[in-house]
ZABA-328977 format. One line per 4 residues: their letters; for each residue x, y, z of N, C-alpha, C. Coordinates in Angstrom, 1 decimal, padded with zeros to 4 digits. Example, Ala and Ser with C-alpha at 12.3 -4.5 7.8 and 13.67 -1.06 7.14 Angstrom:
<sites>
AS) 013.2,-005.7,007.8,012.3,-004.5,007.8,013.2,-003.3,007.8 ~ 012.8,-002.2,007.1,013.7,-001.1,007.1,012.9,000.0,007.9;
</sites>
This chain:
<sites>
XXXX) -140.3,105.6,-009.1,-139.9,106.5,-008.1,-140.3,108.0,-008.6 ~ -140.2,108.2,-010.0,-140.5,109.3,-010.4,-141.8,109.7,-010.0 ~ -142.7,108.7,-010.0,-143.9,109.2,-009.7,-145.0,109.8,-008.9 ~ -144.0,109.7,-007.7,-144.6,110.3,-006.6,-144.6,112.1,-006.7;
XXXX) -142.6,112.0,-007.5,-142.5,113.6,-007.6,-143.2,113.9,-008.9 ~ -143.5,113.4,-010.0,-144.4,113.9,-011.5,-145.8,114.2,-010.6 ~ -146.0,113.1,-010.0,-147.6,113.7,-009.9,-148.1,115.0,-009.4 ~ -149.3,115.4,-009.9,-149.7,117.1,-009.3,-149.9,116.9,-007.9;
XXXX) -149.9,118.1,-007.3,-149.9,117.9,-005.9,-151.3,118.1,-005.3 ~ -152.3,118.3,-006.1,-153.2,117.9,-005.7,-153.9,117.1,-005.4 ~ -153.6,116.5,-007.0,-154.5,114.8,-006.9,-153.6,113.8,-005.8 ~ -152.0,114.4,-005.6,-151.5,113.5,-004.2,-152.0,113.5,-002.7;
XXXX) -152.0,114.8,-002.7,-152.5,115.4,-001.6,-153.9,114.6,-001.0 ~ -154.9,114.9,-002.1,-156.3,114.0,-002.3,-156.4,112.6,-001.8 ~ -155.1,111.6,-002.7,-155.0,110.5,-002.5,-154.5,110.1,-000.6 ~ -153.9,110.8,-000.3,-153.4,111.0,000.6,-154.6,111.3,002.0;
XXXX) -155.0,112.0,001.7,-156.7,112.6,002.8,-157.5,110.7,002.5 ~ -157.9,110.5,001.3,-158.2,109.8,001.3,-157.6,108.6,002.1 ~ -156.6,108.0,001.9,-155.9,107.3,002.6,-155.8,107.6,004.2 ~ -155.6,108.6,004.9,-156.0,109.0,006.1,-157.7,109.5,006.8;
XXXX) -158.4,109.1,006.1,-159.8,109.5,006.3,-160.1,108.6,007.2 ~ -160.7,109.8,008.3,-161.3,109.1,009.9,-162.6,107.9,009.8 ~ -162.9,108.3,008.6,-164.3,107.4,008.7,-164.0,105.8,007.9 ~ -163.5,106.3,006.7,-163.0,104.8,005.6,-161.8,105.3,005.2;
XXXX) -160.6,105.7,005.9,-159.4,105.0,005.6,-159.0,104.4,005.1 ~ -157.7,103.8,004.8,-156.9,102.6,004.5,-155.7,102.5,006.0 ~ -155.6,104.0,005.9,-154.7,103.9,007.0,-155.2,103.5,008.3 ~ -156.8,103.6,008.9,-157.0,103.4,010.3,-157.5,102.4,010.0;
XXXX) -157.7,101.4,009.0,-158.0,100.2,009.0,-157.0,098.9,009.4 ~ -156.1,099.5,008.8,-154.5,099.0,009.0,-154.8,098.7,010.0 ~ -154.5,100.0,010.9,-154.3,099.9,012.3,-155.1,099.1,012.8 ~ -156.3,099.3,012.5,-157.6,098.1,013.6,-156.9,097.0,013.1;
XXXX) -157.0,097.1,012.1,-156.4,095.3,012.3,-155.6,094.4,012.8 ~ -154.3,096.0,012.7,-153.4,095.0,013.5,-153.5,095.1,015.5 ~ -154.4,095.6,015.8,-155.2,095.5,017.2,-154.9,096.8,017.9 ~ -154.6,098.5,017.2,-154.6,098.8,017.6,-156.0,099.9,017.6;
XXXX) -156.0,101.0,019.0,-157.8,101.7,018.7,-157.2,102.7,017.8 ~ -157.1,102.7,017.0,-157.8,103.7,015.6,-158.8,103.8,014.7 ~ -159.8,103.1,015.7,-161.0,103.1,015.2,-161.7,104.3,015.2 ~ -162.2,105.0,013.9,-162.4,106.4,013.7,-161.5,107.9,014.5;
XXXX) -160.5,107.2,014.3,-159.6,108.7,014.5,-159.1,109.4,013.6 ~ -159.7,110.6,013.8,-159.2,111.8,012.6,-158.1,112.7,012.3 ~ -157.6,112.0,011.9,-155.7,112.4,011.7,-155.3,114.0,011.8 ~ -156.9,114.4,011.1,-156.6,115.9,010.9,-157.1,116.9,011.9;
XXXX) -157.5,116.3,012.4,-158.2,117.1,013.9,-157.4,117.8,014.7 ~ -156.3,117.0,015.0,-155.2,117.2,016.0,-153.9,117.7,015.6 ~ -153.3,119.0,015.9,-152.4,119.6,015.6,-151.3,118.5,015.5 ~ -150.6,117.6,015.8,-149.7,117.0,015.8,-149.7,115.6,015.1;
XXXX) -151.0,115.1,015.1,-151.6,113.6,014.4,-151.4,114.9,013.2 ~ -151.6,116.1,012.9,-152.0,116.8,011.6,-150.4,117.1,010.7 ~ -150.0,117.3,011.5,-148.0,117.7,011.1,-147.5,116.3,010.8 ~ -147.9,115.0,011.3,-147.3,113.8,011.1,-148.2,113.7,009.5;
XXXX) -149.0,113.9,009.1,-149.9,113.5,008.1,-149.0,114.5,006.9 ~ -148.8,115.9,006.9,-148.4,116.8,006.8,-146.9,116.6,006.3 ~ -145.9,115.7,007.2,-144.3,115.4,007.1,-144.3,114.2,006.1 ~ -145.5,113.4,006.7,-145.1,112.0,005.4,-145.9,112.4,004.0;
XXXX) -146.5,113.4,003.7,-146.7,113.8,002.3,-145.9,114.6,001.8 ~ -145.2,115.5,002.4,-144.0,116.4,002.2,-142.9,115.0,002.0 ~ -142.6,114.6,002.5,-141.3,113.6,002.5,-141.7,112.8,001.5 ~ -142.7,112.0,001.3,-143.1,111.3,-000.1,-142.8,112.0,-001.7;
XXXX) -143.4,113.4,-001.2,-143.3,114.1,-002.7,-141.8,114.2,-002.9 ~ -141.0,114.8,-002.0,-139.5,115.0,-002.1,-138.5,113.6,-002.4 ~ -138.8,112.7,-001.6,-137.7,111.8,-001.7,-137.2,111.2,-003.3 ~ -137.6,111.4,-004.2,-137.3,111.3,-005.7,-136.3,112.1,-005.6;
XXXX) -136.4,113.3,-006.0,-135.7,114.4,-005.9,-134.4,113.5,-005.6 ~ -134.5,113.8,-004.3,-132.9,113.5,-003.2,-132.5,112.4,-003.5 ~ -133.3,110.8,-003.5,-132.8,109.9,-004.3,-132.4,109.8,-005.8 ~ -132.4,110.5,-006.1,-131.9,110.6,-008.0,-130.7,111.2,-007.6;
XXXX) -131.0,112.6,-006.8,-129.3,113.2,-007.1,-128.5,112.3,-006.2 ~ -128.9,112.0,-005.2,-127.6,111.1,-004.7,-127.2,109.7,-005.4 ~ -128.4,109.3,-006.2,-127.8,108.1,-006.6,-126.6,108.9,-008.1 ~ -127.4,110.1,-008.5,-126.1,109.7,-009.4,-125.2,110.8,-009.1;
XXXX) -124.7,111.2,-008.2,-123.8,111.6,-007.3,-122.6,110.2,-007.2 ~ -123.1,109.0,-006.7,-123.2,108.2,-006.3,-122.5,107.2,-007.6 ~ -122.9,107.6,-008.6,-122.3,107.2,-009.9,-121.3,107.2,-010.6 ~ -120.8,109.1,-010.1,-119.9,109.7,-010.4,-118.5,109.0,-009.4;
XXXX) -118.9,108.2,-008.5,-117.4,107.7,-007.7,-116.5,106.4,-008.1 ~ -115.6,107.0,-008.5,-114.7,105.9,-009.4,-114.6,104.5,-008.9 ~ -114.8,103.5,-009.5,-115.0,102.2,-009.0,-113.3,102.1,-009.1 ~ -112.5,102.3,-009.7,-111.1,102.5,-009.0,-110.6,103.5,-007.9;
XXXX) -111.2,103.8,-007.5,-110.3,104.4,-006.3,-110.9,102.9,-005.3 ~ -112.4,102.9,-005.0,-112.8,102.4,-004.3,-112.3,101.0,-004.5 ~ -111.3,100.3,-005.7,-110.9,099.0,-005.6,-109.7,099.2,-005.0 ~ -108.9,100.4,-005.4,-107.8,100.6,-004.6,-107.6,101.1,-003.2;
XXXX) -108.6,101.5,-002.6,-108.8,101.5,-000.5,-109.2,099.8,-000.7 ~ -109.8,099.2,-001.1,-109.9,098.2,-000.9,-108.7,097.0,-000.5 ~ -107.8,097.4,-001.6,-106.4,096.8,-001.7,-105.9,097.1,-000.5 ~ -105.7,098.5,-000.5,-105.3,099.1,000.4,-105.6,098.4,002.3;
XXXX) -106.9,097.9,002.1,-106.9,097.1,003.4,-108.3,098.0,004.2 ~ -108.5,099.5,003.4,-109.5,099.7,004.0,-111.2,099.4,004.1 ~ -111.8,099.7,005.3,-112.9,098.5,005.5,-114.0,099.4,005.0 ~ -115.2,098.8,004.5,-116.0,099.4,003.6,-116.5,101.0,004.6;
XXXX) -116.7,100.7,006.3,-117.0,101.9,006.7,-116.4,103.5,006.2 ~ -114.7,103.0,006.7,-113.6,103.6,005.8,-113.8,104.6,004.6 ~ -114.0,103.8,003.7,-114.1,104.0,002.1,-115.5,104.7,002.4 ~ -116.4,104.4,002.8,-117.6,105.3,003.1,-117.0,106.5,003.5;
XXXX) -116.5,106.9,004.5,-116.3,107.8,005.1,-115.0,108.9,004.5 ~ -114.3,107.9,003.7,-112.9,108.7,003.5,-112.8,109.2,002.1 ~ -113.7,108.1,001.3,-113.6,108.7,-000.1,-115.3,108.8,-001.2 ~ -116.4,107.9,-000.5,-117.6,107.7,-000.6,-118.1,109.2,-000.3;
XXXX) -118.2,109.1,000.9,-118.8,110.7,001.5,-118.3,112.0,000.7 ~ -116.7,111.9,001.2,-116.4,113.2,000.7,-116.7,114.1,-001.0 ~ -116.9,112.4,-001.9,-117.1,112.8,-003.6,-118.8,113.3,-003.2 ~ -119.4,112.9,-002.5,-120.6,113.3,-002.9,-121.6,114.5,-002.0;
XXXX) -120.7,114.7,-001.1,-120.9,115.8,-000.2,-121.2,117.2,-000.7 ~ -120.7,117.3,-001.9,-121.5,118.5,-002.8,-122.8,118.5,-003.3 ~ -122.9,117.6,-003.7,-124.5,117.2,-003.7,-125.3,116.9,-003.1 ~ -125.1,116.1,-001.5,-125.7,116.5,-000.5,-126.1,118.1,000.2;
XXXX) -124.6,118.3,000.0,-125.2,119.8,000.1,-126.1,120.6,-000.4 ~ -126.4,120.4,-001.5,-126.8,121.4,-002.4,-128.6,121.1,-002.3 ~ -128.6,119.7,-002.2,-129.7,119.2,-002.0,-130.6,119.1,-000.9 ~ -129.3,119.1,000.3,-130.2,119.5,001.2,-130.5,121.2,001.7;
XXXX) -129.8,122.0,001.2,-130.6,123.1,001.0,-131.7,123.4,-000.1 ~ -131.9,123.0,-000.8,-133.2,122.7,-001.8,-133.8,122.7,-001.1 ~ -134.2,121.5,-000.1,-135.0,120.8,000.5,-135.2,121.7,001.6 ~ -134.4,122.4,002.2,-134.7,123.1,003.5,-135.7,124.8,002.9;
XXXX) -135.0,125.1,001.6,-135.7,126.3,000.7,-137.0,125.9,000.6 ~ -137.2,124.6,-000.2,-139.0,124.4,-000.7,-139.4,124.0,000.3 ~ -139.0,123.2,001.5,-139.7,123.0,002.8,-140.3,124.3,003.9 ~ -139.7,125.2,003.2,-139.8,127.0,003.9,-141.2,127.1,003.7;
XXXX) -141.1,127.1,002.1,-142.1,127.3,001.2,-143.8,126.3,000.9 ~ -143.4,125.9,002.4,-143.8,124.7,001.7,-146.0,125.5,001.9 ~ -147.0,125.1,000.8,-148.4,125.9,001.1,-149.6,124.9,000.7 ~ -149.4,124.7,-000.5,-150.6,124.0,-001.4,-150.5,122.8,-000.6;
XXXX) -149.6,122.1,000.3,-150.4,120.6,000.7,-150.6,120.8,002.1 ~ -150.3,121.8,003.0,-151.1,122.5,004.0,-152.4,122.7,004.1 ~ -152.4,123.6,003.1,-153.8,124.1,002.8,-155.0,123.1,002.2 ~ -154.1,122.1,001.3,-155.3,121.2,001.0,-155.9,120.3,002.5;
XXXX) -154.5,119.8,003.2,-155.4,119.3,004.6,-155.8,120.0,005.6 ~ -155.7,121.5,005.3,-156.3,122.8,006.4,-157.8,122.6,005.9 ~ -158.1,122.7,004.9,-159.8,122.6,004.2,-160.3,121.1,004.4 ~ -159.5,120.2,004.4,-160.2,119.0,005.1,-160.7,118.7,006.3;
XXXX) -160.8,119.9,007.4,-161.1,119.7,008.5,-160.1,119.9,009.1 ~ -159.4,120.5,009.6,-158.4,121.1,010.4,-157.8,122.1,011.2 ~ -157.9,122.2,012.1,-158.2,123.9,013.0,-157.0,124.7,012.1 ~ -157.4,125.4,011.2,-156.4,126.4,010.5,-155.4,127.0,011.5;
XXXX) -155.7,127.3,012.5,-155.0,128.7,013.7,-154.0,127.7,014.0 ~ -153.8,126.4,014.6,-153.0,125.7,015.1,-152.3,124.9,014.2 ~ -152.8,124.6,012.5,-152.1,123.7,012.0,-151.1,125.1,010.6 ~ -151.4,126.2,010.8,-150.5,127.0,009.9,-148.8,127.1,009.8;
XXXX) -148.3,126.6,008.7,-146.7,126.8,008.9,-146.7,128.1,008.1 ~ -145.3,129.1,008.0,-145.0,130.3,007.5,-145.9,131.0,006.4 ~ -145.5,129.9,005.1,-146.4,130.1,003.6,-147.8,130.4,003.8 ~ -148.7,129.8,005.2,-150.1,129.6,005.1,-150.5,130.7,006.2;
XXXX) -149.8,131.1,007.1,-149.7,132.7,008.0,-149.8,133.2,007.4 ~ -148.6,133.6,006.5,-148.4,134.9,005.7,-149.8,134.4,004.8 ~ -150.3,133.7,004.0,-151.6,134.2,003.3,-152.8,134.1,004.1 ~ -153.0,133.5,005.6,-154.1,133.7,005.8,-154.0,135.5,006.7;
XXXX) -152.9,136.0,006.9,-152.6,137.6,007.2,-152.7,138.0,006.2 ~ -152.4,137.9,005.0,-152.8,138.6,003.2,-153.9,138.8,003.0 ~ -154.5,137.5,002.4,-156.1,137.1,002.5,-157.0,137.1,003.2 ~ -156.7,135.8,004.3,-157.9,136.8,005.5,-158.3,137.3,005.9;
XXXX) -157.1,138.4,006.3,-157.3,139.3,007.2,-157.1,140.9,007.1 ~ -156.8,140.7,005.2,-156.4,141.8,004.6,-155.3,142.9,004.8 ~ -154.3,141.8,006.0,-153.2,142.6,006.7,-151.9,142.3,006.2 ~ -152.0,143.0,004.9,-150.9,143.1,003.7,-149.3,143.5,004.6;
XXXX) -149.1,144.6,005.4,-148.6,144.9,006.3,-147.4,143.7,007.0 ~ -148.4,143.2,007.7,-147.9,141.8,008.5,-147.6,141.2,008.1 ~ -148.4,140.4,006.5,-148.2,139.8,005.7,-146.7,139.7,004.8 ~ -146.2,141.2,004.8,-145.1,141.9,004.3,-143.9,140.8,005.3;
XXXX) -144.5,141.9,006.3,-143.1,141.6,007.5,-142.8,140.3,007.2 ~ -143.9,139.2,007.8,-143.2,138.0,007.8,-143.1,137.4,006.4 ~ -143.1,138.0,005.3,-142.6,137.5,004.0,-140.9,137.7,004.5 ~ -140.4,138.9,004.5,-139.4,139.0,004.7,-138.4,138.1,005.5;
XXXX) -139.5,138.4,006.9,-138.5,137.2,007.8,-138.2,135.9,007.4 ~ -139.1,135.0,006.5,-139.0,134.1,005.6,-137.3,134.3,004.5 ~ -137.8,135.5,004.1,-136.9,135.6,003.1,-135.1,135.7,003.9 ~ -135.1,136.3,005.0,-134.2,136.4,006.0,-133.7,134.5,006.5;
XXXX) -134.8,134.5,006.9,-134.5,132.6,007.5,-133.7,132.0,006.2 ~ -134.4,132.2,004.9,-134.2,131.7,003.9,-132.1,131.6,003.2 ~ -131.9,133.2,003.3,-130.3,133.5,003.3,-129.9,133.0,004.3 ~ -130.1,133.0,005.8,-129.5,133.3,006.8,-129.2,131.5,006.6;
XXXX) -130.1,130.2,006.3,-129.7,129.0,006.2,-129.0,128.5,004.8 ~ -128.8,129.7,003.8,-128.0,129.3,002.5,-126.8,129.8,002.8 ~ -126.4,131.5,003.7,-125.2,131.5,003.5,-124.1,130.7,003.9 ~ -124.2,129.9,004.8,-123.1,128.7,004.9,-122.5,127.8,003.7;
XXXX) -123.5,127.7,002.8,-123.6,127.0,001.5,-122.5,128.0,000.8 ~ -122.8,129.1,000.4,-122.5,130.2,-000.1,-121.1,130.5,000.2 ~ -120.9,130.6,001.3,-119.4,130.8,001.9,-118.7,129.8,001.4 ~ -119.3,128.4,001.6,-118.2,127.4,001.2,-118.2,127.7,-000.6;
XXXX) -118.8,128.2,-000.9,-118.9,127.7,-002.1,-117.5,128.8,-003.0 ~ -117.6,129.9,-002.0,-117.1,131.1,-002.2,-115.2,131.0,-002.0 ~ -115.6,130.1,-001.2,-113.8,129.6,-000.5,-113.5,129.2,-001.6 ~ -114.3,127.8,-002.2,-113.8,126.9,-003.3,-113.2,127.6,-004.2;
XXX) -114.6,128.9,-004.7,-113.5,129.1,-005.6,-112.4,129.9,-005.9 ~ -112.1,130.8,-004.7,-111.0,131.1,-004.3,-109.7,130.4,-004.2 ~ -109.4,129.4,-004.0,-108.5,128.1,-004.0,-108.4,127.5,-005.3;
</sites>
């Protein structure tokens, strides 16, 4: 499991184009085979076949991450309480819900704002499937605006602004975290 998140993100990225490549694939072969036309379709062509290409390399690289902290989140919950709801009569949903969830709800939290921070951020595996053939103008998220306004277009200015609004989105979706965190430790 580690390995998907150890690896560089390029050579994933890479493996990945490769694996979705219009002409010799793995992925549109799949598909023909199992009878459907994906015979030469180019994943990266199309703004939305491009985001789906885009979501399952983003979610591949991440899911280590989230699966480690939750499992050992997950670790931390006392196999006695949960034999004692058990006694108790309560049914595994229950114990999911009443004492499962709530121990590890800090670390979901925490993690899912990670995830929503580096997903902001997200540039280098954009950009590697924007250079593989990809209408840059339609397939840009925030990270890849803001540099193709920097770099392209030398509009440091613009570039600025929406750095900031980034950085605004960025607070504006942690302070809830922050607040709770601020109650806790107040109490």
């Amino acid at each position: 499991m580690l390995l998907a998140w150890a690896m560089p993100m390029v050579a994933a990225v890479t493996v990945w184009k490769w694996l979705f490549d219009w002409r010799q694939g793995v992925i549109n072969w799949i598909l023909v085979q199992l009878g459907l036309d994906f015979d030469g379709h180019n994943w990266l062509a199309e703004p939305l076949s491009f985001f789906f290409v885009a979501t399952v390399i983003i979610t591949w690289m991440s899911v280590p991450f989230v699966a480690l902290s939750v499992y050992a989140a997950l670790t931390q919950v006392s196999d006695e309480v949960l034999e004692a709801a058990a006694l108790d009569g309560a049914s595994g949903t229950k114990r999911f819900m009443y004492i499962i969830f709530p121990m590890v709800r800090p670390v979901i939290s925490i993690v899912l704002l990670l995830q929503i921070i580096w997903d902001l951020r997200v540039f280098a595996q954009i950009r590697l499937l924007q250079d593989a053939g990809a209408p840059v103008s339609e397939t840009n998220l925030l990270g890849n605006f803001i540099y193709e306004l920097g770099i392209g277009r030398q509009d440091f200015a613009g570039a600025a602004a929406v750095s900031l609004f980034v950085l605004a989105l960025t607070i504006l979706l942690s302070w809830p975290y922050v607040r709770n965190l601020l109650k806790e430790d107040e109490s």
